[in-house]
N, C-alpha and C positions, 0 to 999 in steps of 0.2 A: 746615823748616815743621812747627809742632805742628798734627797734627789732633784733630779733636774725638771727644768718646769716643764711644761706640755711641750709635744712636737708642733713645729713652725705650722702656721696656717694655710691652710689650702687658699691661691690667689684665685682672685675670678675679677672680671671685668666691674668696673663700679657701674655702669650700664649696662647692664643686663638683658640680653636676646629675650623676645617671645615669642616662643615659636608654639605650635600649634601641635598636642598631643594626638588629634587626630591624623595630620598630614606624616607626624613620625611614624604614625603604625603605618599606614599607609606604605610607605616606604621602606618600613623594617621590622615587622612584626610578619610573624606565620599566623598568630590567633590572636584573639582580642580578648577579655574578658571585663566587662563593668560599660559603665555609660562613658564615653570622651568628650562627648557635644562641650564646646565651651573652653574645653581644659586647655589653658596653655601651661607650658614648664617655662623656665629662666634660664635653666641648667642642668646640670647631671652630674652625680657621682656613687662611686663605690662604696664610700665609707657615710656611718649613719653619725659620726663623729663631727663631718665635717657638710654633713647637708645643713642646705640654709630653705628655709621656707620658700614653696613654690618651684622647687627640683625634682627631679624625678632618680630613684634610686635604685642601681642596677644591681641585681640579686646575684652574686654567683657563688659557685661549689667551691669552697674552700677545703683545705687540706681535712681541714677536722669538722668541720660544718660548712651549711649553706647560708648563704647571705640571707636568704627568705628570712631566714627564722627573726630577722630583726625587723622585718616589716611594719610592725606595731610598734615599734621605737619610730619609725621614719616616716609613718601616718602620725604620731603624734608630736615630732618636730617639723611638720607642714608639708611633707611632700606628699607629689599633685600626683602621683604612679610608680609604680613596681614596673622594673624590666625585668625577666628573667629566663627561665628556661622551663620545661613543662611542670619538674620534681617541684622547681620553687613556687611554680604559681600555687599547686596545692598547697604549700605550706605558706602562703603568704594572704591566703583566702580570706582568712578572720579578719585581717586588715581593713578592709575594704575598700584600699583605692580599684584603681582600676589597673589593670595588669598588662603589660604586651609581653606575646611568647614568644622568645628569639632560639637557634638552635644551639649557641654557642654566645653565652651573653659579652664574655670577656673577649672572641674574638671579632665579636661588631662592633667595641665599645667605643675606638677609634672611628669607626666611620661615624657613629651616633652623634661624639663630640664634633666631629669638624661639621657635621649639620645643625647640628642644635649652637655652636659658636661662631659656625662663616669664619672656621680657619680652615677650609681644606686646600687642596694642588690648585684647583680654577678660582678660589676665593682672593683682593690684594692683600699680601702679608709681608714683613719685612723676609729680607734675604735669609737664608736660611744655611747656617753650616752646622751639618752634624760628622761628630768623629770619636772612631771607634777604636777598639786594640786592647788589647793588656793593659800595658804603661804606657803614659803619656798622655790619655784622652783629657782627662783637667787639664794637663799643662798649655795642652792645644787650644783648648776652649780658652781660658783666661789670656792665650798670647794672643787669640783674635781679636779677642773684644778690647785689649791693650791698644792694639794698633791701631780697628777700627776708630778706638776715641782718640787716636792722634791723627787720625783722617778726619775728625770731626763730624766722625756718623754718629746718630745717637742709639746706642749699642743697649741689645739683652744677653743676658745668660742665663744657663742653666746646666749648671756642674755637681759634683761631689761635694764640693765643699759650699756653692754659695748660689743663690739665682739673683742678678739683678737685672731690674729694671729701669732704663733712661735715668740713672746714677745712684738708684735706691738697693740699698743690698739686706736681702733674708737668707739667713740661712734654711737650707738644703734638708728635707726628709731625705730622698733616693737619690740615687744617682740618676736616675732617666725617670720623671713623674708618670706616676699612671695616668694612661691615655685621655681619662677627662679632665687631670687636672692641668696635662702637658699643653690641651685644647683652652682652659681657661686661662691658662698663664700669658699662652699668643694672644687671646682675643684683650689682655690685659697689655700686653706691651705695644698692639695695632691699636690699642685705645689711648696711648702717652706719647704717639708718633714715632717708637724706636723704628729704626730703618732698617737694623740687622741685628740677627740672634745666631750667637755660637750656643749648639746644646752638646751637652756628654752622652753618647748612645752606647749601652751597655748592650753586651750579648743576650743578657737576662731581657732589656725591654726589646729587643727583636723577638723571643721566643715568645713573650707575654704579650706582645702586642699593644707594647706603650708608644708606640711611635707608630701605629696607624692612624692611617688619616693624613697625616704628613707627606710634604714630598719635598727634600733637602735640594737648594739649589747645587749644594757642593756638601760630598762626603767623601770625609776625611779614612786612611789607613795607617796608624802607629807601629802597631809590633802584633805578634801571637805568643805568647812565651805560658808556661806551665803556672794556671789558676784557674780557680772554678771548677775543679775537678768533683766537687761534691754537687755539682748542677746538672756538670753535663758527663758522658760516662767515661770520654776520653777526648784526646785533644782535638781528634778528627770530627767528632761532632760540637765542640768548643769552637774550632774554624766555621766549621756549615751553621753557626746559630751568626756568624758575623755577615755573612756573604747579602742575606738579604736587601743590609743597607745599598750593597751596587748593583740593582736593578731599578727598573725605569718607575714601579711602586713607590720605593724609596729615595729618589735620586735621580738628577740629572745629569752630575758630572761627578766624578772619581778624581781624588790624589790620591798616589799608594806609597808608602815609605817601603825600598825595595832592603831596607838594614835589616829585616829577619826572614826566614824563608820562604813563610806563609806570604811575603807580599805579592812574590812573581803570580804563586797562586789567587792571589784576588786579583790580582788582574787580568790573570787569562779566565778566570769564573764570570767576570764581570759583565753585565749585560746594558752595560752606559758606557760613555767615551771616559779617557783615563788618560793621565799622565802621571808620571813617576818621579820621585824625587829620593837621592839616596846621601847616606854617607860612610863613604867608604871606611872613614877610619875605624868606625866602630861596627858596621856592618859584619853581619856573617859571611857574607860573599862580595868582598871588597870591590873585586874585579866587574862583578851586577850593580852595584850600587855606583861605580863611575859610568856606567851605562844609560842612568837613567838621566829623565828629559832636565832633571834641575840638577844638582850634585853640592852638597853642602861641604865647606873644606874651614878647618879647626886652624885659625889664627891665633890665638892666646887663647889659656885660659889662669886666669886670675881669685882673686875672693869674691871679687863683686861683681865678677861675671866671666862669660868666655863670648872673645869673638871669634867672629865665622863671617864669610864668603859663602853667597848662595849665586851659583852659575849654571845658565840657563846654554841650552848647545847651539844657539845664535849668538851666544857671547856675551850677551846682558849680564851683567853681575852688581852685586851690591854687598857691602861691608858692613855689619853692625854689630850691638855687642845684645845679649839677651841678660839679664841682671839675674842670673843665676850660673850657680856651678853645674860642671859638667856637657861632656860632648853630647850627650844624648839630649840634652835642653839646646844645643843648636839643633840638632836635629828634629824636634818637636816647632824651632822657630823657623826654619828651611818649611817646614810640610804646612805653617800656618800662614806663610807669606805667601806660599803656591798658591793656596785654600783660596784666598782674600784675588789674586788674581784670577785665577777658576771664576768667580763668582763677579767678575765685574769689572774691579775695580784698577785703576789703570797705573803700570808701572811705574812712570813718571809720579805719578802723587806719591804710593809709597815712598820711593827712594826720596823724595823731596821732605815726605814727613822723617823718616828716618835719620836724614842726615840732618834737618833743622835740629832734633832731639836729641842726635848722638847715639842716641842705642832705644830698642824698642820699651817701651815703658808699661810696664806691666806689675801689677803683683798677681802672685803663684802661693796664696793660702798652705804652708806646710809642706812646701816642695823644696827640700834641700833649704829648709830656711835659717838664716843665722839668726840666732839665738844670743851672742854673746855679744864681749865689752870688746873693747880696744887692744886686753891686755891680758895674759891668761890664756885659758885652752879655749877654742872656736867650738861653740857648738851647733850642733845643725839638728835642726829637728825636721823629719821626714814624712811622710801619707807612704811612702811604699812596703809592699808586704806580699813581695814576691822574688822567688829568688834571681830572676833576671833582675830587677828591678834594686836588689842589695847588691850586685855584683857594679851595676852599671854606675852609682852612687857613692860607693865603696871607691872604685877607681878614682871617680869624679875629687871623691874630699883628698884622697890621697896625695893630687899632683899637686893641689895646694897647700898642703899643708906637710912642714919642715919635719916633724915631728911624729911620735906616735900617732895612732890609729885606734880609738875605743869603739867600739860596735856596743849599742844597746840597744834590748828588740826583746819582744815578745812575738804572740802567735794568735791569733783568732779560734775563741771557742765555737764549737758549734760550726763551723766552715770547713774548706777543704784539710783534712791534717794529709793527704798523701803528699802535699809540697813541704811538710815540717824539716824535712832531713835535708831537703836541696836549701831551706833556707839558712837552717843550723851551718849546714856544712860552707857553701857563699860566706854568709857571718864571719865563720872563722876563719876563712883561708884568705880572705879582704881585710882584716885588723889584726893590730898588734896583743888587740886585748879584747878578749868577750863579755859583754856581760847582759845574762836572761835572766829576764824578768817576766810581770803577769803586762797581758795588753787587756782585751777584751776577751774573756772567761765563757761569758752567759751561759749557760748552764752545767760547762764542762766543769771537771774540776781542773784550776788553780795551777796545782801541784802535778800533777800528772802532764798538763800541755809542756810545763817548764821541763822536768824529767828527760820529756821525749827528745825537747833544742837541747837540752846538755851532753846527753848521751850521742846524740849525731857530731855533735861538732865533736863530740873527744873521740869518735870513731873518723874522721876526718885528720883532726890533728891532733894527736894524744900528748904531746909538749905542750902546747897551747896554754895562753894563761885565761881561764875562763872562771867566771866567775857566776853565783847564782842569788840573787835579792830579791826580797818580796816585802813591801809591796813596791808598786814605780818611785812613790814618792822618796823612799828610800833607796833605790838602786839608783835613782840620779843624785845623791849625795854623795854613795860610795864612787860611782862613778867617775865624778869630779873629782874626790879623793884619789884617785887613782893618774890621774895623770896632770900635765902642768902647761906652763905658758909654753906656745909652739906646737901642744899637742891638741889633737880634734877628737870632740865625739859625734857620733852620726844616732842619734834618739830615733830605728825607723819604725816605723806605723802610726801612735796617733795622728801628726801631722797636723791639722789645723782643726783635729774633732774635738771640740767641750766637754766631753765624757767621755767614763767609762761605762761598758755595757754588764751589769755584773749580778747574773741570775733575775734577769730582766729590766733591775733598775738601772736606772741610765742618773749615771751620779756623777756629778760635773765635778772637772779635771781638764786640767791644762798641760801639756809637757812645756809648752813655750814658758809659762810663769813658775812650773818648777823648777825647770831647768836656771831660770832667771834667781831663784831666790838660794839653790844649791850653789850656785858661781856665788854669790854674796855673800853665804856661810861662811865660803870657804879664803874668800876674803879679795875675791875676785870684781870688779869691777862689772855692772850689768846696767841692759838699759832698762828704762820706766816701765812697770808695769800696765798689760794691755788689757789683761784679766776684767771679762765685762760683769761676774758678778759675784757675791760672795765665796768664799773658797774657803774649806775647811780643811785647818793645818795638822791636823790628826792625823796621823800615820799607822 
């Protein structure tokens, strides 16, 4: 088995803060321990993996140990102090830097970074939109930072799939970085003059406190739909881990997508000004969603895209096309154009960029992505792995597409399995054909996650033609074997990830280039191979 190479590198500014170890305690330390005179830091971080000489290294209680215990790893790769908590300082003693005792290391960690980087709320930094929800938050992210470069702002990101900086693109550790490196990544993009940064704010970095220190000019609301069920204990404390982002901590200004139910409630929760953008067609509450201040209305939808009308209740409207399938992608392009006007940026230029371009110019990494040739069955490889998110998808490939319906999909080991059955069941009752496979496994077994999707969807639809492969590389052969020109398959969950995750190793894997070389078996027309590094054809 080839594994994959290390995870992407922690960013930090090429100039480097020095800030003064004594003035940090000063300011956030309970106790002191060792001599400070002199000490300055550069930086900060969690991990002893990614400290660089002259950083200061914050200890905390992890699930199965405490961070102390690698103290002596991070005095002997150059760092200038231990952060920690009282347990760690004892256990960090031998070391001998010097120590600050904090009472909750992970929850200062955020303020620590926006001081030690001069990214905080009073610091200048580019504009800032963070967006949140179930589904949709990459899609937001990548349509902002789309536009914003046909505004000719010079844009950052920081997604699921990708973070760029002023046109440079790495991929992605987390979905939302932890809060020193979220801190190093602004002081990195205020260092190359980016003007505005779309970030993805997960429920997980609200409870974990990746996004302290932060204060979003504009934040964004997608959807709530049934995930994460293995984080948080049920969906009503799933909504309360998102809410933080609309308060005045987090936020100056609120757009809320009113298409799922949860929206009306972040809005009436919300503790910043708001406005509302809805769409009816696909909303749960058709009749709420033309209610609100913007209202997105479904013009075509196409292969290479669906346009949409986004109307505002003074009557401003504009026409464009989003270069993806599916209503719920206008409606993620409706909530990113509100975003961009929330935060600034003046009607008139939009619609002026827009109409020069013809449609918003974006790429969406693994979001509904075609995969195929000109000729032959369309494939779409997908990131979604929720069963709203196969329903809303599902619909999407279906009204373009003449022909058959194949659904292929796996499940995440080790994650929430109480959505297993609503995904199975979605799967089936949206295709003409099923077919499960392994996705990411990590520790679980295999066999067992697959079992559980087949046995639901035949409890859903016992006709059904379903099907069961292993490993992926072979269920997209069979796949393709199964259906013909006119008919689509929809590949959901890898989406745009390099790997598989499979009892820890992380072994690179492509669906977009298998799917590319199963269409060319089969004698199918496909385009050029994107695949950035070797790939082993061993099935």
């Amino acid at each position: 088995m080839t594994t994959s190479p290390s995870l992407p590198p922690v960013l930090r500014p090429a100039d480097p803060p020095r800030r003064s170890l004594a003035e940090l305690a000063d300011r956030f330390a309970q106790e002191v321990r060792g001599d400070l005179a002199g000490v300055e830091l550069s930086g900060i971080t969690l991990a002893t993996a990614d400290l660089r000489a002259g950083e200061a290294f914050v200890a905390i209680h992890g699930v199965n140990r405490h961070g102390a215990e690698f103290a002596q790893t991070a005095a002997d790769q150059g760092a200038v102090a231990i952060i920690t908590d009282a347990e760690g300082a004892d256990i960090a003693a031998s070391a001998g830097l010097p120590i600050l005792i904090v009472e909750d290391p992970r929850a200062v960690l955020g303020e620590l970074s926006a001081w030690v980087y001069g990214t905080g709320a009073s610091d200048p930094l580019p504009v800032l939109f963070g967006t949140t929800g179930t589904n949709g938050k990459t899609s937001v992210s990548h349509l902002l930072q789309g536009i914003l470069d046909q505004l000719g702002v010079v844009s950052g990101l920081s997604s699921t799939a990708e973070r760029h900086i002023a046109g440079e693109v790495i991929v992605s550790r987390l979905t939302t970085p932890e809060a020193s490196e979220m801190h190093a990544l602004l002081a990195l993009m205020r260092e190359r003059d980016v003007q505005a940064v779309a970030v993805e704010v997960s429920a997980q970095a609200l409870s974990r406190h990746r996004v302290d220190g932060l204060v979003f000019d504009v934040a964004g609301f997608t959807n709530l739909t049934h995930d994460h069920l293995d984080d948080y204990a049920d969906m009503e404390e799933y909504f309360q881990a998102k809410l933080p982002l609309f308060t005045p901590a987090h936020a100056r200004r609120g757009v809320v997508s009113l298409d799922s139910p949860f929206g009306a409630r972040v809005v009436s929760a919300s503790t910043i000004p708001v406005v509302t953008v809805g769409t009816p067609s696909i909303a749960a509450d058709p009749d709420a969603a033309k209610q609100a201040d913007w209202v997105v209305t479904i013009d075509d939808e196409r292969q290479a895209g669906t346009l949409f009308t986004l109307t505002a209740r003074d009557g401003r409207s504009l026409t464009t096309l989003v270069p993806v399938i599916g209503q719920h992608m206008a409606a993620n392009a409706g909530l990113a154009i509100v975003m961009l006007l929330e935060g600034g940026y003046e009607w008139d230029r939009l619609v002026a960029a827009l109409e020069r371009d013809g449609q918003i110019i974006a790429y969406l990494p693994g979001r509904t992505q075609f995969v195929s040739g000109e000729k032959g069955p369309a494939v779409y490889v997908d990131f979604g792995h929720s069963p709203d998110a196969f329903e809303k998808t599902l619909a999407a490939v279906r009204r373009v597409t003449p022909g058959k319906v194949l659904m292929l999909f796996g499940a995440d080991g080790d994650r929430d399995a109480t959505k297993r059955y609503d995904m199975a069941r979605t799967a089936v009752e949206g295709s003409d054909i099923l077919v499960v496979t392994d996705h990411h496994p990590r520790f679980e077994d295999a066999a067992s996650i697959r079992a559980t999707l087949v046995a639901g969807a035949r409890r859903a639809r016992p006709d059904a033609e379903i099907h069961e492969f292993t490993p992926p590389e072979k269920a997209i052969v069979e796949a393709v074997s199964l259906v013909g020109d006119g008919d689509a398959i929809l590949w959901a969950g890898p989406g745009h990830q390099d790997y598989r995750d499979i009892r820890g190793v992380r072994t690179p894997y492509s669906a977009r280039e298998l799917a590319r070389r199963a269409l060319i078996a089969a004698g199918w027309p496909a385009p050029a191979s994107h695949w950035p590094v070797p790939y082993d054809d061993e099935v």
